[in-house]
C-alpha positions as CSV (number, residue, x, y, z in Angstrom):
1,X,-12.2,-54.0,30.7
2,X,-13.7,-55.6,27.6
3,X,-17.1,-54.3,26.2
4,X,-20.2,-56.4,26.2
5,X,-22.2,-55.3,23.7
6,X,-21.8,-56.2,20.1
7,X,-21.1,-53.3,18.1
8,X,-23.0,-52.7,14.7
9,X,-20.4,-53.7,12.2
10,X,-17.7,-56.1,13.7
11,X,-17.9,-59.5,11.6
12,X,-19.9,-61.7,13.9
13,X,-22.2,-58.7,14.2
14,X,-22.9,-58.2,10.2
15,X,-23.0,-62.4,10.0
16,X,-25.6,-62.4,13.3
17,X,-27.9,-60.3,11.0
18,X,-27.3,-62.0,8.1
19,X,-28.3,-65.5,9.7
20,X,-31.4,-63.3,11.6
21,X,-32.4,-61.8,8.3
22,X,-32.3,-65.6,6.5
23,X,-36.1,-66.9,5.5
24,X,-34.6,-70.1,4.8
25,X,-35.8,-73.1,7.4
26,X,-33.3,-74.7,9.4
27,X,-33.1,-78.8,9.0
28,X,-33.4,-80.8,12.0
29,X,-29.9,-81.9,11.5
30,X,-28.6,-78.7,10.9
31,X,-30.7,-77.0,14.1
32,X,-28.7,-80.1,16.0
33,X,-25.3,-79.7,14.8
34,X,-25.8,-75.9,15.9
35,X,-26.8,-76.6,19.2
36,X,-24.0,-78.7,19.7
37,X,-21.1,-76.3,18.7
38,X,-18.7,-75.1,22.0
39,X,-15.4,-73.8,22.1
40,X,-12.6,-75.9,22.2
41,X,-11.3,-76.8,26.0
42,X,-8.1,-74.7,24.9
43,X,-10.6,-71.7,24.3
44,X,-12.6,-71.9,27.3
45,X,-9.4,-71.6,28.9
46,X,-8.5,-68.6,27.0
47,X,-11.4,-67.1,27.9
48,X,-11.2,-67.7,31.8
49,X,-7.9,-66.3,31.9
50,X,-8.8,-63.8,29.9
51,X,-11.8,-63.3,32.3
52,X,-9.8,-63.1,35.6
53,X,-7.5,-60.6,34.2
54,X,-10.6,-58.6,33.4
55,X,-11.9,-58.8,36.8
56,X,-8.2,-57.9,38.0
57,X,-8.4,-54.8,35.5
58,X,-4.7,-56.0,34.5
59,X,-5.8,-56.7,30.5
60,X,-3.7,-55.6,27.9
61,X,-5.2,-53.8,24.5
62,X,-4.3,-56.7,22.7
63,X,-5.8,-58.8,25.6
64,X,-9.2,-56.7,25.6
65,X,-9.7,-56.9,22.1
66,X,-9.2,-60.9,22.2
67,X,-11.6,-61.1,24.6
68,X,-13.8,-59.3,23.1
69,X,-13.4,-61.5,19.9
70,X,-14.7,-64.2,21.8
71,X,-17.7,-62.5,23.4
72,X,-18.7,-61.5,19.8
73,X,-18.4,-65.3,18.9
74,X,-20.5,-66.2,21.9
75,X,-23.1,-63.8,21.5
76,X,-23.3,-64.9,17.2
77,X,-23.3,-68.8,18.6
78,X,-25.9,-67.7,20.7
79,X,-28.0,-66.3,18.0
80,X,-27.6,-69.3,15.6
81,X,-28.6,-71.9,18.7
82,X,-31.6,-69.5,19.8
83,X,-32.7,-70.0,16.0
84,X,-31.5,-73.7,16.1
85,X,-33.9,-74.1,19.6
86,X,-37.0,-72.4,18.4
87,X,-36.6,-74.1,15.2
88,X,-36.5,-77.5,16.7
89,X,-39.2,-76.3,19.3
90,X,-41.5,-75.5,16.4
91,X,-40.9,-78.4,15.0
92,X,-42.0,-80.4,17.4
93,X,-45.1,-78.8,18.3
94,X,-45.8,-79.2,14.6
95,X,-45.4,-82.9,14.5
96,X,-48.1,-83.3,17.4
């Protein structure tokens, strides 16, 4: 079964720290775009396969470690629309 939990030094792990570590302001269009990014229909797909072969404990290595590919990817895309989120939500309490 495929971990969870992002380990310290896979790629989206070092790039969710940078982007966490980043004093630079988010621009509204930016925050938007972000918030709008989703995998591909082909990838979702992927990933529920992937998912239900999981559950089924019938994954392969090769299939665990895609898997767990995307879970890093979901877990960086969820940092970057956390930041996009309060970003926007700051905003807005700024502008009334």
């Amino acid at each position: 079964m495929s971990s969870q939990i992002l380990t310290p030094n896979t790629e989206a792990a070092i790039l969710a720290r940078i982007i966490q570590a980043d004093e630079r302001e988010l621009t509204p269009d930016a925050a938007r775009y972000l918030l709008s990014m989703k995998l591909p229909a082909s990838d979702e797909d992927r990933v529920n396969e992937l998912s239900a072969k999981a559950r089924a404990c019938s994954l392969t290595q090769p299939e665990t470690q895609e898997l767990d590919s995307y879970l890093h990817i979901g877990f960086l895309l969820g940092v970057l629309q956390a930041r996009a989120r309060s970003f926007l939500q700051t905003e807005s309490s700024a502008r009334q």
